[in-house]
N, C-alpha and C positions, 0 to 999 in steps of 0.2 A: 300381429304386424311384425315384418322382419326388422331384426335391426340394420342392415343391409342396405334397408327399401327407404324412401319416402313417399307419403301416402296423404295428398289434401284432396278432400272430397273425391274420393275417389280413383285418384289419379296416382299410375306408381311413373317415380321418375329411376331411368337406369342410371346406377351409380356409377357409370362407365362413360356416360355422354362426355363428348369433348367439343364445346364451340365455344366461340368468344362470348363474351359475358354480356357486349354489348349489344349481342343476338339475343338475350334472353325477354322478352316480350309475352309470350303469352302465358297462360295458366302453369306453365311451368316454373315459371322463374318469379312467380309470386313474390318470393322473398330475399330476390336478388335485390345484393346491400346497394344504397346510394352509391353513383360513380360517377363525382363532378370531372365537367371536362377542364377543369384548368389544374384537378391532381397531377403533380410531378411525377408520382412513384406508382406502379402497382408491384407487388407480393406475388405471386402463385408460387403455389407447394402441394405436392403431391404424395401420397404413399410416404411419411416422413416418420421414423422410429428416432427414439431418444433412447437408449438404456445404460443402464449403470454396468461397473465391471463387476464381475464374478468375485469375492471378495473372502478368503476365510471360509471356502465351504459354501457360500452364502451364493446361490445363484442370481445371475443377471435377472434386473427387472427395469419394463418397462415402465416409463414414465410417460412415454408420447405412444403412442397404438397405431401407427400407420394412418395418421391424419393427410387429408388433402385439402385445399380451400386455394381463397384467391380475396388479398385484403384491398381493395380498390380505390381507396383512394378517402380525402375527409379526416374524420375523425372516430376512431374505432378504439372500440374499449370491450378488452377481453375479460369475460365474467367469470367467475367459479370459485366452489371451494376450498378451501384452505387443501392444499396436497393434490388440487385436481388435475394441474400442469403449468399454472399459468406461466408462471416467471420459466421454468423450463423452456417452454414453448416461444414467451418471448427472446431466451438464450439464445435458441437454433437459428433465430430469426435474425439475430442481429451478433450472430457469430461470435456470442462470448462464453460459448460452451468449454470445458476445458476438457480434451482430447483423452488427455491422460487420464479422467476417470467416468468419461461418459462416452458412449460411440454413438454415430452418428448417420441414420441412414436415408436416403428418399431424394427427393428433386425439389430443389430451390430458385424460383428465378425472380429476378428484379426489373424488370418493362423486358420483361419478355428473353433474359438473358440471364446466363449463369454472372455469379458474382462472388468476388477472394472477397479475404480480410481486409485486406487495404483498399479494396475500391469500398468498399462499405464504408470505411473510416475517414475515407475522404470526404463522402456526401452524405454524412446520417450523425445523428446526434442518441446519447443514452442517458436519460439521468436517471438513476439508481435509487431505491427504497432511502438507502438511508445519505444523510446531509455530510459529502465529505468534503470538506472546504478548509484550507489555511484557518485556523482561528482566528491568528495576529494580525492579517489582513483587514485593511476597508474592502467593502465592496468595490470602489474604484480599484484600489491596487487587484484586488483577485483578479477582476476583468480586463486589467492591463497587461500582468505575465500572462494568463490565460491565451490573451489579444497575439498577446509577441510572441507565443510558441505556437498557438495552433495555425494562425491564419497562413493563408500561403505565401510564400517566398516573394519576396521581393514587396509588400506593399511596406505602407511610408507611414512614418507617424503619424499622419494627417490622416489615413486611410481606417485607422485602428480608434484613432479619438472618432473618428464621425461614427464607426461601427458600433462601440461601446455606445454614443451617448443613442441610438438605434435601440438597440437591445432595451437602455434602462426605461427607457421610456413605451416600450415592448410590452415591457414583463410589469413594469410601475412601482421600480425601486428609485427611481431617481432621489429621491426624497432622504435615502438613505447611504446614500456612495460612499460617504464620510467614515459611518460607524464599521468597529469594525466586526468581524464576523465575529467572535465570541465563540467561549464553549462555557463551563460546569466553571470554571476559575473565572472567568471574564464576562462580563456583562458583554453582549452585542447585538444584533438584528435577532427578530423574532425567527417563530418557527416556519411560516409563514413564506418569511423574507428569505429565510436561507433557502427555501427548497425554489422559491421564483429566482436567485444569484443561479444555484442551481440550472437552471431551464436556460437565462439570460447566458451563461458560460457557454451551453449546447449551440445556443442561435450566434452567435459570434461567427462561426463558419459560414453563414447562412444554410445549414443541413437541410437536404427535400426530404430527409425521412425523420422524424423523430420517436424514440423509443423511450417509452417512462413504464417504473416499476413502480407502482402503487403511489403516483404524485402525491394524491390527498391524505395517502398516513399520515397521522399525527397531526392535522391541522381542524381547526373548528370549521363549523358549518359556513361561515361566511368566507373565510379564509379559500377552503377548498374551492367555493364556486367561485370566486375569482382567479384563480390559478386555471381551473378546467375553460371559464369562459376565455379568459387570454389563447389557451392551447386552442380553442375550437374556430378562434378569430383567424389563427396562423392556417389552422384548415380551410378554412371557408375561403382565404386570401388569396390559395393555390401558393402560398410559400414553401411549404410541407405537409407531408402526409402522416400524420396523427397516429401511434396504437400505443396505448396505454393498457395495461394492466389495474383492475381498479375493483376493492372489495364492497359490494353494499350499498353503492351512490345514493343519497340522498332526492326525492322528486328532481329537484330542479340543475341536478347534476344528470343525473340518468334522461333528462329530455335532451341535453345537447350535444347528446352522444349523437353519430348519423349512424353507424353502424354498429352491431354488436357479434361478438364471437366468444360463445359460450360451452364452456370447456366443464366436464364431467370424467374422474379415473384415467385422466390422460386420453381421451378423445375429445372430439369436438361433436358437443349435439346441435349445434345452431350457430348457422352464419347468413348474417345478411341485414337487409335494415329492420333497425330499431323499431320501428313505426310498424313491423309487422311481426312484433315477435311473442306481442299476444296474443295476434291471431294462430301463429303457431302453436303456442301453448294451448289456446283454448280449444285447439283441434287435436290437442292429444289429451283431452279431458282432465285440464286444469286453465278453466279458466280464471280473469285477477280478479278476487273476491272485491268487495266495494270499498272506495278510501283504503285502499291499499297500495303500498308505496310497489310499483311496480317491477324494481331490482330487489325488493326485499320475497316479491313473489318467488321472483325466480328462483333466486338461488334459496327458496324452503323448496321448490321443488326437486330442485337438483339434488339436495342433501337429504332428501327423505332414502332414510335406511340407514344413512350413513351409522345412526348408533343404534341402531336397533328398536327404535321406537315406532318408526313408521313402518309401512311397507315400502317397499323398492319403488322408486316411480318406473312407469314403465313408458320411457318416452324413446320415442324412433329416432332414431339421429337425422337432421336435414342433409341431406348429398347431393350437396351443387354441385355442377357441372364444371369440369377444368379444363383450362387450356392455358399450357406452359407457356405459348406464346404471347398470350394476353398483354399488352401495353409495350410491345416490339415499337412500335412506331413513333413513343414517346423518344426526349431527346435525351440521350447516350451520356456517363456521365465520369469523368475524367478524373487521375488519379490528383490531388492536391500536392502542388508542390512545397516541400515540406522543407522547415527552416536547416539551414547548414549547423554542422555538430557543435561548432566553436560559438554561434550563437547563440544556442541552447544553452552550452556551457555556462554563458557569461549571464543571460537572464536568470537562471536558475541559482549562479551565484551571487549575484543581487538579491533574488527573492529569499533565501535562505539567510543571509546578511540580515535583511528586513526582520526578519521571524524572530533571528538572535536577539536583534535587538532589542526587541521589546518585550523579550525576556528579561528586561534588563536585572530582574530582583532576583532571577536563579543564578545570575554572574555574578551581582555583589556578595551573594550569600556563599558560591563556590568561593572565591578569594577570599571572601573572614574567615570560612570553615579553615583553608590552608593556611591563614597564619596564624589562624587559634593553634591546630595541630603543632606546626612547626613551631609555634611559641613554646609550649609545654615541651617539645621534646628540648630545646634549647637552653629554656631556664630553667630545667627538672635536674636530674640526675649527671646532665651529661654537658651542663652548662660548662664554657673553658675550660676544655678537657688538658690544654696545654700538650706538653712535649715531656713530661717524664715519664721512668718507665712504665706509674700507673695508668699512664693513658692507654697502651697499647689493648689493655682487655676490654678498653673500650671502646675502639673504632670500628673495629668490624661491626658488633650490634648498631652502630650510629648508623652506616651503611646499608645495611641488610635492613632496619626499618625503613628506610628512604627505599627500598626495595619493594618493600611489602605498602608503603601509603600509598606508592604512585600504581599499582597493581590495583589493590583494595578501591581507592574511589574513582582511575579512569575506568574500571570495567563496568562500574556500578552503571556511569554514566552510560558508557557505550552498551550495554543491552539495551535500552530504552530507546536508541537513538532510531533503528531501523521499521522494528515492528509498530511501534505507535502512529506511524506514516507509510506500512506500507499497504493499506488498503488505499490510500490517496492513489500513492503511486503508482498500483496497479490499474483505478479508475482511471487515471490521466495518460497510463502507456496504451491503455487499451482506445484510448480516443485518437493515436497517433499524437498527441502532445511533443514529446522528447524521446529518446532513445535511454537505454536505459544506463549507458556507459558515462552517457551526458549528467543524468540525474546520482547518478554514484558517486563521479569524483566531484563536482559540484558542491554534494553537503560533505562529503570527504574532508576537502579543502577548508569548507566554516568551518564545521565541527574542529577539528583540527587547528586551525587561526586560534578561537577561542580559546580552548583547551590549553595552548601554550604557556599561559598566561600564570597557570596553576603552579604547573612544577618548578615555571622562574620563580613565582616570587618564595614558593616553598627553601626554592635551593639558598638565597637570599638570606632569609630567615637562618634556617639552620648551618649552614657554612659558618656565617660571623658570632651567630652565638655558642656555636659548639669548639670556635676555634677548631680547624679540621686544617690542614695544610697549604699556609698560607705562604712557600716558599716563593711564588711566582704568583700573575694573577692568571698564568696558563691554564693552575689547577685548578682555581675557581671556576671558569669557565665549562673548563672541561667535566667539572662535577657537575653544570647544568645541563649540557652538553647530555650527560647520562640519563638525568631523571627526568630530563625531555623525552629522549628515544625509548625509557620501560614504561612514560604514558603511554605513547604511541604504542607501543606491542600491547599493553594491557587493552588498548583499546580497541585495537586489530581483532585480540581473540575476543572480544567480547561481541564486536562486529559480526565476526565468521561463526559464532554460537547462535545469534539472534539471527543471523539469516538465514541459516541450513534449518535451525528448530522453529523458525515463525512465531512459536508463542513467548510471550516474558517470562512467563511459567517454567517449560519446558528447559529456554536457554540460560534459565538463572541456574538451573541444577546441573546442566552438563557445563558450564563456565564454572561454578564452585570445586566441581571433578577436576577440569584440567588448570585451576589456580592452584591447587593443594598435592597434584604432579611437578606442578612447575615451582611448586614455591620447596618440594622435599629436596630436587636434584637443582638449587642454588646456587650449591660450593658452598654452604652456611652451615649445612647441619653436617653434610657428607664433603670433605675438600678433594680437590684431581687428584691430592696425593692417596688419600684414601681410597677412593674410587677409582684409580688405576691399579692399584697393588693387593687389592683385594678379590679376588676369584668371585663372591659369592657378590659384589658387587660390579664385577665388568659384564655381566648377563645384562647389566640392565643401562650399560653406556648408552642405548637408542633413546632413553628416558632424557638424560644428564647432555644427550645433546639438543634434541629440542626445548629444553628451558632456556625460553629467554630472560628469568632472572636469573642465571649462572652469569651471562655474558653481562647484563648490566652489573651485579654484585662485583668480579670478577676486575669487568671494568671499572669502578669507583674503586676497590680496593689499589689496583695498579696505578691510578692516580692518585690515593692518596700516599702509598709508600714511597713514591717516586721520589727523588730530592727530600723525604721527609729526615731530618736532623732529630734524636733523640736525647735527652739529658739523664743523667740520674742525680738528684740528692746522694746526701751520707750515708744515710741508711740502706740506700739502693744501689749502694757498689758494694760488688762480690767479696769475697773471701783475699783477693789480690788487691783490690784497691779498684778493680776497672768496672768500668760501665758496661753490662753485659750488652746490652740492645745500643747503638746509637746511629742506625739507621733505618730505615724500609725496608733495604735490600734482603738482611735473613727472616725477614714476617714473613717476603713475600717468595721467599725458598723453600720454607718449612710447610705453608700451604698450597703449595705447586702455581702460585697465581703464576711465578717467571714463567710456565708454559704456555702463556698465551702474551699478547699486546692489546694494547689501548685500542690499535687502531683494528685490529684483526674481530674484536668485541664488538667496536659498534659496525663494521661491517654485517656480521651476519647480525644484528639488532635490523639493520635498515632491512636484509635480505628476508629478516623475517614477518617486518612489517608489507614488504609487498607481496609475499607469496600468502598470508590471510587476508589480505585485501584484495588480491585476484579471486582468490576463494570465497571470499563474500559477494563481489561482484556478481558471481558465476552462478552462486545462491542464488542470491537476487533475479537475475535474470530469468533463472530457469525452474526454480520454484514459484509457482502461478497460485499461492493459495491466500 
């Protein structure tokens, strides 16, 4: 038998025919899937190639095979094994395929019409294999920002509480609105429960198409069948049209399916209803043995060969009949008007507020940590360091560490801050949620609120115990003033590490690289004076001007020589009776600081905090992985 053909009793059907599916009636169309008349959505696709890019030598391979079909409507659950296309297949489908390393070929339509990204995201919902949701969120609050960014423009708080308490009582979390989602540190809703928030998040739009990657992973036997019968209820209801991706279903999950679409090496052997797909099987001589689970038949047939143990099954592929036009006369469906950028802002800066906060034990523990530090640095070695001339070989090291702590633990912090949330935030940009400008300065801003808090109370600490230049209290300020802005740059580049490199991995070793550039070209080990008049060191000015700890060292230095008054003891006047040092001004002659100002220092500090923040953004945006 060809693989080509399909062949029941007798009968070859041409893999070419093209009529509407609701013509399919006689001996032909035996296995044409259910197609309720109140489905919102049909699918047709035709001729559709997936391949990956050519790679290192490594040629393009196909993962999709020039598949055609038509999913009609119900509840449809795509079958097969592990590698055989599923989640691919449902990628192309619901347009979250990423360009840049997969190409994409064949004809797509949706009731009978071509369809962009954004009309997809307007009226379809995706929930994804694995559970990605706020932790420190309740279930109410998740489905409240959820509520305020997805739904469309202009509804009313009153419109978003009746939706939500909709949903909870949908999906049959109400029970649970309170708790909050939890992860591995925090106790909160079951597995269960997160993956129906999950589902309840999608229906908030009211979507007529819904797409699930493997709903039932990870859930028990009774768990799963109340998730799949909730989804089957929304099918049956004609609110949405059903296709899940689904490994293995247990009997009484695999009966509620209406349709099945079953996928083998990136093709598809079998489409159409469920209720006829043992007939298929059994006309390709494998019929379902007795008391046997009938999805566990299948897919042993499908994977015979796959390890060499069996032989190849040798089954035809079924080749329904397409037509692109199919479900043209259903009704048309409208792009969602989507909230204004300043709103997004402002929920997202609440929702992030929210998160901090109940972090509240990693904020007390950052604050003891900073004035443990700055205790010991205060009362150790360098404790009232005073105004003689022994002070002087001490203030640069007081400085230069205040250089290297605010480095050392805002960077630590900011790798962590992007990559740990940016799978969310790629689920939630790809659902049209927010823009992606909106969700950057957003936690920009918290992160940064919080953060402030650090270097004050550090600067606080070490100021009054180090006794450091307390002519005026301009210079106090202005010393916080300092190790404010080389948080912020440390945090910038730890930002602009973790965004370009995506993993913590990756971005913790190329951020150690450019700490240990930026920490060499200071002005601490190497001074302007030196690194100007030296040849074998002006090759590498390009170095010494991108360190932004030069400009904050630089800057703390110029403020504290500034107005600073010097004394000496007896012992400390020279061979004439005078006081060699008794001001700031030759410290800061002898190490070239008079070449710069206070103000010209935290200038390019600010300058350099926004040009690695545009560059994170731009990471952000345009790296999709």
């Amino acid at each position: 038998m060809s693989a080509l053909d399909e062949t029941k009793n007798g009968e070859v059907m041409d893999k070419d025919a093209h009529f509407a599916l609701s013509d399919v009636s006689d001996a032909k169309g035996i296995y044409a899937p259910l197609s309720p008349e109140n489905s919102p959505v049909v699918l047709t696709w035709e001729k559709m190639v997936a391949s990956t890019m050519p790679k290192r030598g490594r040629p393009a391979k196909d993962l999709l095979k020039g598949v055609s079909g038509t999913i009609t409507g119900g509840l449809w659950g795509i079958m097969g094994a592990s590698g055989s296309g599923k989640t691919t297949f449902l990628s192309v489908l619901s347009h979250r395929i990423d360009t840049n390393r997969m190409t994409v070929t064949g004809s797509v339509r949706m009731n009978g019409q071509t369809y962009t990204k954004n009309k997809l995201k307007s009226m379809s919902g995706y929930v994804m294999q694995d559970d990605l949701i706020h932790a420190m969120l309740t279930v109410q609050e998740t489905l409240e920002y959820q509520a305020a960014l997805r739904m469309n423009k202009g509804t009313t708080s009153d419109d978003r509480k009746k939706r939500i308490e909709e949903v909870l009582e949908t999906v049959g979390i109400a029970y649970c609105r309170d708790v909050i989602v939890g992860d591995s540190r925090n106790k909160g809703i079951s597995g269960g429960e997160r993956k129906r928030l999950c589902v309840a998040i999608e229906l908030l739009t009211r979507p007529k198409l819904l797409f699930l990657d493997e709903p039932t992973s990870g859930l028990d036997s009774s768990t799963a069948l109340d998730l799949m019968t909730t989804l089957k209820g929304l099918a049956d209801s004609g609110e949405c049209t059903v296709v899940c991706t689904i490994h293995q279903p247990q009997t009484k999950i695999y009966n509620l399916i209406d349709n099945l679409l079953l996928m083998k090496k990136g093709e598809i052997v079998y489409q159409g209803s469920r209720d006829k797909c043992e007939e298929f099987f059994a006309s390709q001589g494998y019929p379902l043995p007795d008391r046997c689970n009938p999805a566990d038949h299948v897919i042993d047939v499908l994977t015979m060969g796959a390890k060499g143990e069996k032989q190849e099954a040798n089954i035809a592929k079924l080749v329904v009949p397409i037509d692109l036009d199919c479900g043209i006369g259903k009704h048309d469906f409208q792009l969602r008007a989507i909230q204004p950028w300043a709103w997004q802002f402002l929920v997202l800066i609440h929702r992030n507020f929210m998160e901090k906060i109940r972090r509240w034990d990693i904020i007390v523990m950052n604050l003891f940590i900073t004035a443990l530090v700055a205790t010991f640095i205060g009362c150790g070695a360098w404790y009232q360091i005073g105004n003689y001339q022994d002070s002087i070989a001490k203030r640069n090291p007081i400085l230069f560490f205040c250089v290297i702590h605010q480095g050392v633990v805002s960077s630590l912090q900011g790798t962590y801050a992007f990559p740990l949330e940016r799978a969310l935030m790629l689920r939630e940009r790809a659902s049209g949620a927010y823009y992606v400008s909106s969700y950057f300065l957003a936690k920009t801003a918290v992160d940064q609120f919080f953060q402030v808090f650090n270097p004050i109370l550090y600067a606080i600490f070490v100021y009054l115990l180090c006794g450091l230049n307390l002519s005026t209290y301009k210079h106090f300020f202005s010393f916080m003033g300092f190790n404010i802005l080389l948080s912020f740059c440390a945090t910038s580049l730890s930002n602009l590490a973790s965004c370009i490199c995506v993993s913590i991995e990756m971005s913790t070793v190329v951020l150690a690289c450019c700490m240990e550039i930026t920490r060499l070209y200071s002005a601490f080990f190497v001074s302007p004076v030196l690194l100007n008049s030296t040849p074998a060191f002006r090759r590498w000015l390009f170095a010494d001007a991108i360190s932004y700890m030069k400009y904050g060292f630089i800057g703390l230095c110029l403020n504290e020589y500034t107005d600073l008054t010097l004394q000496c003891s007896p012992k400390q006047l020279n061979a004439k009776g005078v006081c060699p040092t008794t001001s700031g001004v030759p410290i800061m002659k002898q190490f070239g600081y008079d070449m710069y100002t206070m103000t010209y220092c935290a200038g390019i500090m600010c300058v350099y905090i926004f040009i690695a923040r545009l560059f994170s953004y731009l990471a952000l945006r345009f790296i999709k992985v």
